[in-house]
N, C-alpha and C positions, 0 to 999 in steps of 0.2 A: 110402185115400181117392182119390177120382178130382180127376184131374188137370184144372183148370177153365180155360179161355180166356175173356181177360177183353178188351170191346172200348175200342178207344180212342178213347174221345170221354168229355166230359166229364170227372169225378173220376178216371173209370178211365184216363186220358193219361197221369195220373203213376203206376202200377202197374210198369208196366217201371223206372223208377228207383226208383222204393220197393224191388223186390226188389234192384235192383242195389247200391244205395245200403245196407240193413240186412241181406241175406243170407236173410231169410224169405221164405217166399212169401205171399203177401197172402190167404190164407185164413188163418194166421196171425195178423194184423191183425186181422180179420175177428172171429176168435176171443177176441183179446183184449179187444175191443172188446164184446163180448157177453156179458163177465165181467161189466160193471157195466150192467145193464140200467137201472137208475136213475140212469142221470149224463146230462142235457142234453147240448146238442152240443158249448158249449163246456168244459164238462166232462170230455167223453169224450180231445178233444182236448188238451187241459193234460194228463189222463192220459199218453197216449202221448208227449209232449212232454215231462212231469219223470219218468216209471217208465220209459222204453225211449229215449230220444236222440234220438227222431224232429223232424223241419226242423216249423214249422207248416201249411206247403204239403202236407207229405207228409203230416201228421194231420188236417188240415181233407179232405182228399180220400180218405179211408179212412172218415172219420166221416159223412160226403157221402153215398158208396157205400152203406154200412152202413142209415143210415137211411133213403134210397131203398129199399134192396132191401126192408127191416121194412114200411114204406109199401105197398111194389106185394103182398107177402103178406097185409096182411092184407085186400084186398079181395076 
């Protein structure tokens, strides 16, 4: 898998301590978060929050990222 550079502004500010903070790298995230294509945002986020440990700063801004990027695809 290629290795992605993520910029920092916005959701993606907090990626650099997301990786430092859980040890993944935020395609990771990314991935888990695309397991449950039917869960709302704050859904998605309680996910990550009670199945993986995650702060809710650091799931709110993965789930941010996430459904931005689903957004700008499908136009």
């Amino acid at each position: 898998m290629e290795e992605r550079s993520w910029p920092a502004k916005g959701p993606a500010s907090y990626f650099p301590s997301i990786e430092r903070t859980y040890g993944q790298p935020i395609q990771h995230w990314l991935d888990v978060i695309a397991e449950h294509p039917e869960d709302a945002h704050g859904q998605a986020v309680a996910r990550l929050k009670s199945d993986h440990g995650l702060g809710h700063g650091h799931a709110n801004a993965l789930v941010a990222w996430y459904r931005a990027e689903q957004r700008a695809g499908e136009q």
